[in-house]
C-alpha positions as CSV (number, residue, x, y, z in Angstrom):
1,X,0.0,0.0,0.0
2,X,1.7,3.8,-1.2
3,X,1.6,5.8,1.7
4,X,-1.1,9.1,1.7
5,X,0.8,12.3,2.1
6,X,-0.8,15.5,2.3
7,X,0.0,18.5,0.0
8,X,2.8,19.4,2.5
9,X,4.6,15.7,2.6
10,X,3.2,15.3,6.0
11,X,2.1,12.0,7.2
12,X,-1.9,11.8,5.5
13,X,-3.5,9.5,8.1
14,X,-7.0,10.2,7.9
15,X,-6.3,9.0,3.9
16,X,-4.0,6.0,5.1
17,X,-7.6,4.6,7.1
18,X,-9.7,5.6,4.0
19,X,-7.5,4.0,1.4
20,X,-7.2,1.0,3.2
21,X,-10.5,0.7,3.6
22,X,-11.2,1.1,-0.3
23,X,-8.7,-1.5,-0.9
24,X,-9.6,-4.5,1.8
25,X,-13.6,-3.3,0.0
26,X,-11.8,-3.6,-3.5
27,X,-10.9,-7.4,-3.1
28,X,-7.0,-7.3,-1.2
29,X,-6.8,-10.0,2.0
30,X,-4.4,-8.2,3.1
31,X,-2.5,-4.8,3.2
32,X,1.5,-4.4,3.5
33,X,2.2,-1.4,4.7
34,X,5.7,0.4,5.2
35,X,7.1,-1.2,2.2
36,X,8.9,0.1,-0.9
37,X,5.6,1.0,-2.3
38,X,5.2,3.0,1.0
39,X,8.3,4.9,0.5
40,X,9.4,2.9,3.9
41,X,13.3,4.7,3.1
42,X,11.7,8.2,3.4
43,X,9.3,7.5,6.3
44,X,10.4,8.0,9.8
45,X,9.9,4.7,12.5
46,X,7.2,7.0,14.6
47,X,5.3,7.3,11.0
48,X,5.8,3.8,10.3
49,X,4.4,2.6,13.6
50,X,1.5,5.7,13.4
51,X,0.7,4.2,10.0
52,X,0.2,0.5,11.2
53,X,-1.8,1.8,14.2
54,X,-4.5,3.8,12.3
55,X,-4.7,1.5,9.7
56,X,-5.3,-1.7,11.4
57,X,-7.9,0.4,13.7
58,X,-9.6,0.9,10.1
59,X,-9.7,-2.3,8.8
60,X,-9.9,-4.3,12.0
61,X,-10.4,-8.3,11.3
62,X,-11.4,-8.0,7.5
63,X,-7.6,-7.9,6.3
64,X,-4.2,-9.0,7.7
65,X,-1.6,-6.2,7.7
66,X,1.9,-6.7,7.0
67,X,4.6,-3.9,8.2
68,X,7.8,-4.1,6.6
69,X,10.4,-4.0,9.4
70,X,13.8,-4.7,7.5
71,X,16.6,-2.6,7.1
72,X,20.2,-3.2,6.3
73,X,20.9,-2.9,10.2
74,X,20.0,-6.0,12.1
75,X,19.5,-3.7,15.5
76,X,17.5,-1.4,13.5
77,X,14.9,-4.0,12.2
78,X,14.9,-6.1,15.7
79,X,13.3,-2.7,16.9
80,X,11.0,-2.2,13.8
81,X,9.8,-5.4,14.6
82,X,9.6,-4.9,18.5
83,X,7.5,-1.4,17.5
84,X,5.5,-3.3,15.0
85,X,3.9,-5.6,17.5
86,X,3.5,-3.2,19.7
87,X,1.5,-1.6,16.8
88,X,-1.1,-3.9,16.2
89,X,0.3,-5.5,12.8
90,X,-0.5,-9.1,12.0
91,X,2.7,-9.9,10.7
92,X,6.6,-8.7,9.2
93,X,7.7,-7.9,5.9
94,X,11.6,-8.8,5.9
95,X,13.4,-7.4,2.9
96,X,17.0,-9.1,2.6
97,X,20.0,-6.3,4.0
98,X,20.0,-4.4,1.2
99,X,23.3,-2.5,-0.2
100,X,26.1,-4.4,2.6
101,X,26.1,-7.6,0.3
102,X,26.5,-10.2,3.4
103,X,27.2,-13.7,2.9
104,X,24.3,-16.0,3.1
105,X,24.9,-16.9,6.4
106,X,24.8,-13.3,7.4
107,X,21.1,-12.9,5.9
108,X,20.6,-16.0,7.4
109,X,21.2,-14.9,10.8
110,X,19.7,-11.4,10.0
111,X,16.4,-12.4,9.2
112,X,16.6,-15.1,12.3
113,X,17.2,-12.3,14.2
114,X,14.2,-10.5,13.1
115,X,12.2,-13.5,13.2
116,X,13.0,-14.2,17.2
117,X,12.4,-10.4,18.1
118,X,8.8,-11.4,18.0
119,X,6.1,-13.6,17.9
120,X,4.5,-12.6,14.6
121,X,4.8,-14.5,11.6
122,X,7.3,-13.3,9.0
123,X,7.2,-13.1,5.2
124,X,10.9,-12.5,3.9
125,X,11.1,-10.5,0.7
126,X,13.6,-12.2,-2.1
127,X,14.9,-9.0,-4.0
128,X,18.1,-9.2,-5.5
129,X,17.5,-6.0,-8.0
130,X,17.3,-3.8,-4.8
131,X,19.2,-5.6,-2.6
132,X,22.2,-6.3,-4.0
133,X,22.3,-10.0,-3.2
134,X,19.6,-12.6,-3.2
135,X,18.2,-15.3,-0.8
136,X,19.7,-18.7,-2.2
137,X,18.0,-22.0,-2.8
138,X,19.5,-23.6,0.8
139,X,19.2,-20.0,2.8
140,X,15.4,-20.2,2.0
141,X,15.0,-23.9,2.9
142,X,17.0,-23.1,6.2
143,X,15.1,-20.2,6.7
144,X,11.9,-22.4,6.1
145,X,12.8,-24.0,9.0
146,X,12.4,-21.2,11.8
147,X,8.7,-21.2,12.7
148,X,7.6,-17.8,12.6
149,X,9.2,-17.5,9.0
150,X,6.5,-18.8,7.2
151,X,6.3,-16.9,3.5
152,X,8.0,-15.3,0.9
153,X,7.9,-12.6,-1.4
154,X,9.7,-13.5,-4.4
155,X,11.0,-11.0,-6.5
156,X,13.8,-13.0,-8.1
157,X,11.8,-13.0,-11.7
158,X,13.2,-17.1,-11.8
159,X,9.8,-19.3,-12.0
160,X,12.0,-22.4,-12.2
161,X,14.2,-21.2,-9.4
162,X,10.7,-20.8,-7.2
163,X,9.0,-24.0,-8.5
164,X,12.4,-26.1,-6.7
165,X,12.4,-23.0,-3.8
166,X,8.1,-23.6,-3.2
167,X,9.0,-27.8,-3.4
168,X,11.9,-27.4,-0.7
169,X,11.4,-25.0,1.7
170,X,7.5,-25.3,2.6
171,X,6.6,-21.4,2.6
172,X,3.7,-20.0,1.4
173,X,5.1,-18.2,-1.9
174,X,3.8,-15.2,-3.0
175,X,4.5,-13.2,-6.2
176,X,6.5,-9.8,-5.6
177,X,6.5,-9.3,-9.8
178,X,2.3,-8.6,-10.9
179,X,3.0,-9.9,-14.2
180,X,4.7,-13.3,-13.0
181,X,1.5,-14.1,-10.5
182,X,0.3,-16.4,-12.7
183,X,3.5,-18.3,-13.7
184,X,4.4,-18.6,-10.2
185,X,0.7,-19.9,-9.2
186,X,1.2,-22.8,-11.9
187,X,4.3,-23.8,-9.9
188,X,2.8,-23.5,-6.4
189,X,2.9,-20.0,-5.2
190,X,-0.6,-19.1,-3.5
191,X,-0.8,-15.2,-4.3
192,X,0.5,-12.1,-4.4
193,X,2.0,-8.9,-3.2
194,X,0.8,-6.6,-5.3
195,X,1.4,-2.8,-7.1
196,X,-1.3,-2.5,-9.3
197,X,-4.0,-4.1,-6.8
198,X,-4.3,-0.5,-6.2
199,X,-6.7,-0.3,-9.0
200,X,-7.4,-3.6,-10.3
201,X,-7.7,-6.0,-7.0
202,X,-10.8,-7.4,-8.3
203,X,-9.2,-8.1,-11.5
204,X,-6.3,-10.0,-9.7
205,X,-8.8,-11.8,-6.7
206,X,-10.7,-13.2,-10.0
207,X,-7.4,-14.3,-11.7
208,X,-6.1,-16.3,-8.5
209,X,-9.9,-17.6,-7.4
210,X,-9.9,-19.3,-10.9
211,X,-6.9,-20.6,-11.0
212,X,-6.9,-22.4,-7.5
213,X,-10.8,-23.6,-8.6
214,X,-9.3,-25.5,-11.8
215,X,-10.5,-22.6,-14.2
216,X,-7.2,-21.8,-15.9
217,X,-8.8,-20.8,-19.4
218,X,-10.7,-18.0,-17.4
219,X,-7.2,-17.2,-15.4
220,X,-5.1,-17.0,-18.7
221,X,-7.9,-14.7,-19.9
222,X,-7.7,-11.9,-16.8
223,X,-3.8,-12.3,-17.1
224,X,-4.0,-11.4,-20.6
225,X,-6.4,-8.4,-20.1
226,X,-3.9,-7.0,-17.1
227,X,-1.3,-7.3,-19.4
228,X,-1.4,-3.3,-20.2
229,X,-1.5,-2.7,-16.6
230,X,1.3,-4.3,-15.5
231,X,3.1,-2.6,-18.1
232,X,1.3,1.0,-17.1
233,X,1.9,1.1,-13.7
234,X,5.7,0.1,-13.9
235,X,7.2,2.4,-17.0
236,X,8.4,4.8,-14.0
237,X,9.1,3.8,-10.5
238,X,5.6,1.5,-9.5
239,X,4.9,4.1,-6.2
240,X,5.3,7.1,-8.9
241,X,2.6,6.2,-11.0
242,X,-0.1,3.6,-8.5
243,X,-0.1,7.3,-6.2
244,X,-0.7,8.9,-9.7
245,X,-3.6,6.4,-10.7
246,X,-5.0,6.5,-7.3
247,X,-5.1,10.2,-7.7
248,X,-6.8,10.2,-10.6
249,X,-9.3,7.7,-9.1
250,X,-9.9,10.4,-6.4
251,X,-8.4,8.5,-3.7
252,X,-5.9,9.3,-1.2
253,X,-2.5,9.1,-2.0
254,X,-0.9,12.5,-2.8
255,X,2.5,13.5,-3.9
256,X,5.8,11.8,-3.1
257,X,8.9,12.4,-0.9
258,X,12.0,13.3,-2.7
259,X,13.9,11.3,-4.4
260,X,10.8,10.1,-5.8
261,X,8.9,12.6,-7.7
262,X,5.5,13.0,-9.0
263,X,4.3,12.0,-12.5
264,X,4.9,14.1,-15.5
265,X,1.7,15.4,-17.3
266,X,2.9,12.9,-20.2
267,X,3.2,10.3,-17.9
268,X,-0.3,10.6,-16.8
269,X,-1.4,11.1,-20.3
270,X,0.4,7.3,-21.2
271,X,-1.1,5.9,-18.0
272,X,-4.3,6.3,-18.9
273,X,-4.0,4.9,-22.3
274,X,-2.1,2.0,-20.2
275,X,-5.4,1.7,-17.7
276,X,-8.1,2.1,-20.4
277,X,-6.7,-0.6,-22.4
278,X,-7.0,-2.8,-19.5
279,X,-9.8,-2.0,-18.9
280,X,-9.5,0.4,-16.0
281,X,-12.0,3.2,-16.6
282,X,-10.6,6.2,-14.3
C-alpha cells in the first residue's frame, strides 16, 4: 500500500484509514504497509508505527496487515519489529539487508534475528535487484525452517528457481513481480504482493480464485487483459505512477517524498492509455 501524504509531505493518516478501507472493499486479503511502495526509506519509524496503528484500527479483522520491518541494520529491524507488534500488525515484511552484500549466512542470521524479536509471523522479501544480493535456494530452505518464517515474497523474476524453492522450503510463496502471479501460481505460489492491486484488485482476486478452482482458461484470460496494466503502472518507479492512478481515481495518496517525484503530465497522459486498455476506466 503507497503511503497518503498531504500537499505538505506530512504523514496523510486520515487518507491512510480511507485508502485502506477502499482496498480491503476492492478485493485485497491483506494490506502491506511500510514497504517500498510506502516509500518505507523516506518515512520516519514514529510514522511507520502511526501508519500500522491507524490503519489496522480501520480495517480491523477484514484484512491482515503486514509492516515491513527490515533494514540493512539487524538492531534497527529487531526494533522495527519490536515497535511493529506493539503496533497492532499481524505480521513482518523482511526485505533481505539491502546494499552491505553479506554472505548468506549473514542474511541468514539477519532475518533469524528478526524473526525471534517477536512472535508474529514473517514473510521475507527475495529481491536481488534492490538488494544487491539474493536469498539462495538452501538459505530459503533453512530459513523455512524457523517457525515464525512462514512466507515469501519473491522477486527473483526465476519461476524455475521458485518451483524447486516452493517444493523445498515449505513457505507460502507469494508473487513480488504482478505480471509473473500467474506463472508462479502454476508452480505453487498461492498469491501475491501486489502494485497494481491498487486499482485492479478485483481483476487479480478473479485471476487467483480461478486458478486455485481449476478454471485456468478464465485465469489466462484476466492475465491477458492485465497485461497493459502491468506494463502502465511500472514504465516509471511502480509508487510514482499507483499514487498517480489513485489520484486520478480520487483517492488518497498525494504527492511523493524526494527522491521520488510525482508523475509528468505525459506520464499521466500514457497511464491512462495504459489503464483504459485494460480496462481500468478512471
Amino acid at each position: 500500500m503507497v503511503t497518503p501524504f498531504t500537499a505538505d509531505g506530512a504523514l496523510d493518516l486520515d487518507g491512510a484509514q480511507r485508502l485502506a478501507a477502499h482496498l480491503v472493499d476492492s478485493g485485497n486479503d491483506g494490506l502491506v504497509l511500510n514497504g517500498t511502495t510506502g516509500e518505507s526509506p523516506t518515512t520516519t519509524d514514529a510514522e511507520k508505527a502511526q501508519l500500522v496503528r491507524v490503519v489496522v484500527e480501520a480495517v480491523g479483522d477484514r484484512a491482515h496487515v503486514i509492516t515491513g520491518v527490515g533494514t540493512n541494520d539487524t538492531h534497527h529491524s529487531i526494533e522495527l519489529a519490536r515497535q511493529a507488534l506493539a503496533a497492532g500488525a499481524h505480521g513482518l515484511l523482511a526485505v533481505t539487508p539491502y546494499y552491505s552484500k553479506p554472505p548468506q549466512e549473514g542474511l541468514y542470521r539477519h532475518t533469524v534475528a528478526v524473526a525471534d524479536a517477536t512472535e508474529l509471523p514473517v514473510m521475507l522479501y527475495d529481491i536481488p535487484g534492490r538488494a544487491g544480493v539474493a536469498l539462495e535456494h538452501d538459505t530459503l530452505v533453512r530459513l523455512g525452517e524457523h517457525p515464525r518464517i512462514v512466507a515469501n515474497k519473491d522477486a527473483k523474476g526465476d519461476v524455475a528457481a521458485a518451483s524447486r524453492a516452493i517444493a523445498d522450503s515449505g513457505l507460502a510463496w507469494y508473487s513480488g513481480d504482478d505480471n509473473l502471479t500467474l506463472p508462479l501460481l502454476s508452480v505453487g505460489a498461492v498469491g501475491v504482493v501486489s502494485v497494481v492491486g491498487h486499482v485492479v484488485a478485483a481483476e487479480m482476486r478473479a485471476m487467483i480464485e480461478a486458478f486455485v478452482a481449476g478454471d485456468h482458461a478464465k485465469a489466462l484470460a484476466v492475465h491477458q487483459t492485465l497485461l497493459p496494466v502491468y506494463a502502465g503502472i511500472f514504465r516509471t518507479q511502480g509508487v510514482i505512477l499507483s499514487k498517480a492512478a489513485l489520484n486520478l481515481q480520487g483517492h488518497p495518496a498525494g504527492p511523493l517524498r524526494l527522491p521520488l517525484i510525482s508523475a509528468t503530465d505525459a506520464e499521466i497522459a500514457r497511464l491512462k492509455e495504459d489503464l483504459a486498455a485494460g480496462g481500468v476506466h478512471l
